[in-house]
N, C-alpha and C positions, 0 to 999 in steps of 0.2 A: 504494500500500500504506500503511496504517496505519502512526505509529509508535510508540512505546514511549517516554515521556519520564519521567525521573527528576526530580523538581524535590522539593526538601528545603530544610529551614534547615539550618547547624552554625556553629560557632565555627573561628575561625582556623587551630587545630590539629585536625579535620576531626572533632569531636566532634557528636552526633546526639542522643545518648541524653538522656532525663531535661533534656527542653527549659526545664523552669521553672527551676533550677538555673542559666542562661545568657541566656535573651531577657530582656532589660529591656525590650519592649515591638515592637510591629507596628504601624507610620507608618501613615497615613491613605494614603499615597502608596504605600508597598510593598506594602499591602494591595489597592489598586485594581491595581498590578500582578500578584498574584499572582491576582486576578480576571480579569485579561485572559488568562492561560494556561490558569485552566480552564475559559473558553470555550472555546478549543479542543479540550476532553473531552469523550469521553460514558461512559467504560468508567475505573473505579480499579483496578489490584491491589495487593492487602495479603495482608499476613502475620493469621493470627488475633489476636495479642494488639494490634496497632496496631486491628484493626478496631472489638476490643471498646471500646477509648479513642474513636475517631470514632463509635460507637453511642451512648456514651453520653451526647454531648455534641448532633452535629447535630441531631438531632429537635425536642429543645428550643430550638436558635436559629431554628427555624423562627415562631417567638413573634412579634409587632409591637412587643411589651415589651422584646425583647430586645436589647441591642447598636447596633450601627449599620446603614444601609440595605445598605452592603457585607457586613457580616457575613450580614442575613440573605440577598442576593443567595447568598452562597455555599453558604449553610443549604441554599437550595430548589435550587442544581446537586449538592449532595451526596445529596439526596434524591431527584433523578431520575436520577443515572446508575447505571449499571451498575455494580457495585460486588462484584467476584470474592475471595473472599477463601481464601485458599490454605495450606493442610493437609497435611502428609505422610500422617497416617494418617484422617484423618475423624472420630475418638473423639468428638471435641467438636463439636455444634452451634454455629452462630455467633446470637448474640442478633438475633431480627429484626428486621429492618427492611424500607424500603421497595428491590425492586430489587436483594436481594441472594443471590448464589447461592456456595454453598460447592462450590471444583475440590480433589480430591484427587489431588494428582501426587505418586507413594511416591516417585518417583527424578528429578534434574535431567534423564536424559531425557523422561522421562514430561513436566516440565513445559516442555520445550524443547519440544517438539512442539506443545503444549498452546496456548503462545506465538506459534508461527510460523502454526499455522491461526486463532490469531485478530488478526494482525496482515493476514493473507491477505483477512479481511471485510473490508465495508462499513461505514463509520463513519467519527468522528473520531478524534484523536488517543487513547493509552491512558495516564493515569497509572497510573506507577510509583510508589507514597506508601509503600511501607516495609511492614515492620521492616527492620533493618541487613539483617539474614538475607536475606531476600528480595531487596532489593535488590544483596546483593553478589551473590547466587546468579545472578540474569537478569544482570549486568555479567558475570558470569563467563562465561557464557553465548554473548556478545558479541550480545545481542538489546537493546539500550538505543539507540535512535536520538538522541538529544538530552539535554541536562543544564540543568537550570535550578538555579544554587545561591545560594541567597541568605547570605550570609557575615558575619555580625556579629563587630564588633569587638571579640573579648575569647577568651581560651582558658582553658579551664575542665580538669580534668580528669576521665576519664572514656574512653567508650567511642571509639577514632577510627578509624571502621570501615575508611576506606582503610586501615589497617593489615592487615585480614583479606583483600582481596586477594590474588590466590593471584600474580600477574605485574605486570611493567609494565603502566600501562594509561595510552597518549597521547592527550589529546583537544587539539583546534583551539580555539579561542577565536573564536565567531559573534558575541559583543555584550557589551556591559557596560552597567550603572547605577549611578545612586548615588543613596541615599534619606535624608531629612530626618531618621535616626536616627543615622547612620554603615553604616549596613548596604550593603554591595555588592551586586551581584545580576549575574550571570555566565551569560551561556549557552555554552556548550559542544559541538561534536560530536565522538563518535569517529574518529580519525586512527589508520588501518591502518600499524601498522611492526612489522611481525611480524620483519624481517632488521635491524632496532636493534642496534649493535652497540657495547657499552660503549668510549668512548676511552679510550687507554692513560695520557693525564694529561691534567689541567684545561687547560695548553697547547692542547692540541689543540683543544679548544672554540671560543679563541679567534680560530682560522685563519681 
């Protein structure tokens, strides 16, 4: 089966939003890694207003003008995948592009369903690339197979979506990096403790 993997930037204190505000910059080296993860793609989901920001920008790094051989490597996988971009009510068309189909799920079941028959096909991996929204909505979900977080060093204030989390949410720690900026880079899978049971005092931890 397919899986569902969330991979994001944030800052320290789990901030997402309003990226230019916080990255000082994307290494030559975290960039070839975050290339290596979308190899394993062929399918993106997003939220509408994240999509409108990736429309406006990949088409144009598709240039030989433009950026670097990584950047446009990444340009022509964003333009060939599958790229669903998700709506509660449909009102709005999504700006076109190459490969792109707009799902309108009115209710988290509607897109929970939506979710699990396409994690059921044939294909590669599916990024998860946002809005917060979206993102907390499928974690909520418990449809996220995997975590890729890339973590730069600085906390900024602002939007820090693990706070919109509705539960505890425990995940395992599969890998870690560290890149020529400061930045970490974390992969994560969900760890099932639905009978977690708060200790009576910090004591206790240490047993």
């Amino acid at each position: 089966m397919r899986k569902i993997v969330l991979q994001m930037m944030m800052t320290l204190n789990g901030r997402l939003d309003d990226p230019l505000a916080w990255i000082g910059s994307v290494g030559d080296d975290q960039y070839r890694a975050i290339d290596r993860l979308y190899a394993t793609y062929d399918t993106v989901l997003v939220g509408r207003v994240t999509y409108e920001e990736m429309a406006s920008y990949w088409p144009g790094a598709l240039s030989e003008d433009v950026g670097t051989e990584t950047n446009r490597k990444m340009a022509r996988r964003m333009n060939d995948y599958r790229k669903l971009v998700f709506t509660r009510s449909g009102s709005e068309k999504p700006t076109e592009w190459n490969n792109v189909e707009q799902v309108v799920a009115a209710d988290d079941e509607a897109l929970a369903a939506y979710l699990r028959q396409l994690k059921a096909q044939p294909g590669g991996d599916i990024h998860l690339s946002g809005g917060a929204s979206l993102a907390q909505t499928v974690i909520g979900l418990g449809l996220v197979d995997a975590f890729h977080f890339f973590v730069y060093p600085v906390t900024s204030p602002g939007s820090a979506w693990f706070g919109e989390l509705p539960q505890r949410y425990d995940l395992r720690l599969m890998g870690a990096d560290t890149y020529d900026n400061g930045v970490v880079g974390l992969h994560y899978e969900p760890l099932k403790c639905e009978n977690a049971e708060r200790a009576g005092s910090f004591s206790e931890l240490l047993v």
